[in-house]
C-alpha positions, -999 to +999 in steps of 0.1 A: -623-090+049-645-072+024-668-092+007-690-084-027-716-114-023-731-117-058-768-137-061-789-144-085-821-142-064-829-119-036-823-138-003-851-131+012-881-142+017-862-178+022-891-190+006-869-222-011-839-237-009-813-217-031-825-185-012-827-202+023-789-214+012-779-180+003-795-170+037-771-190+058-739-184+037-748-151+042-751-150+079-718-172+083-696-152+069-711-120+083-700-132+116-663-123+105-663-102+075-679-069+060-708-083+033-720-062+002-747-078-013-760-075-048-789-094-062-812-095-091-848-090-085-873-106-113-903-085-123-932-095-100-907-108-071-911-094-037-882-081-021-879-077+020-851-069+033-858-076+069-832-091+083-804-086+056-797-049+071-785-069+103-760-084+084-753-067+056-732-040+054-751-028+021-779-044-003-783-036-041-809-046-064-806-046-100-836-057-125-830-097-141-826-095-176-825-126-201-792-131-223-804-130-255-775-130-282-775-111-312-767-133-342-748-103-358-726-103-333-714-138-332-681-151-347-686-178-376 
């Protein structure tokens, strides 16, 4: 199976324990399925993928940006 894994942190470095989490779900279902993994990365945040390319079939970064809702757009 082909797999878009979708996080909201960059696995690694596992440095706590949503990213050491992701790590291991990561590495599980790698053993029997293809894994394309898409992060966000926050401005400041290292990002290593060492590791990762083992399992990984690709890795994608894209920048974390805050929802902030326009009041003009919202329904009354």
């Amino acid at each position: 199976m082909r797999i878009l894994f979708l996080s909201p942190w960059f696995p690694t470095p596992a440095t706590n324990g949503s990213k050491i989490r992701i790590c291991h779900l990561l590495k599980a279902l790698a053993k029997e399925h293809e894994i394309n993994l898409v992060s966000f990365v926050r401005e400041g945040e290292i990002v290593d993928a060492k590791g990762l390319d083992e399992i990984c079939n690709s890795i994608q970064n894209t920048p974390w940006g805050e929802f902030t809702p326009k009041a003009s757009r919202a329904i009354l």
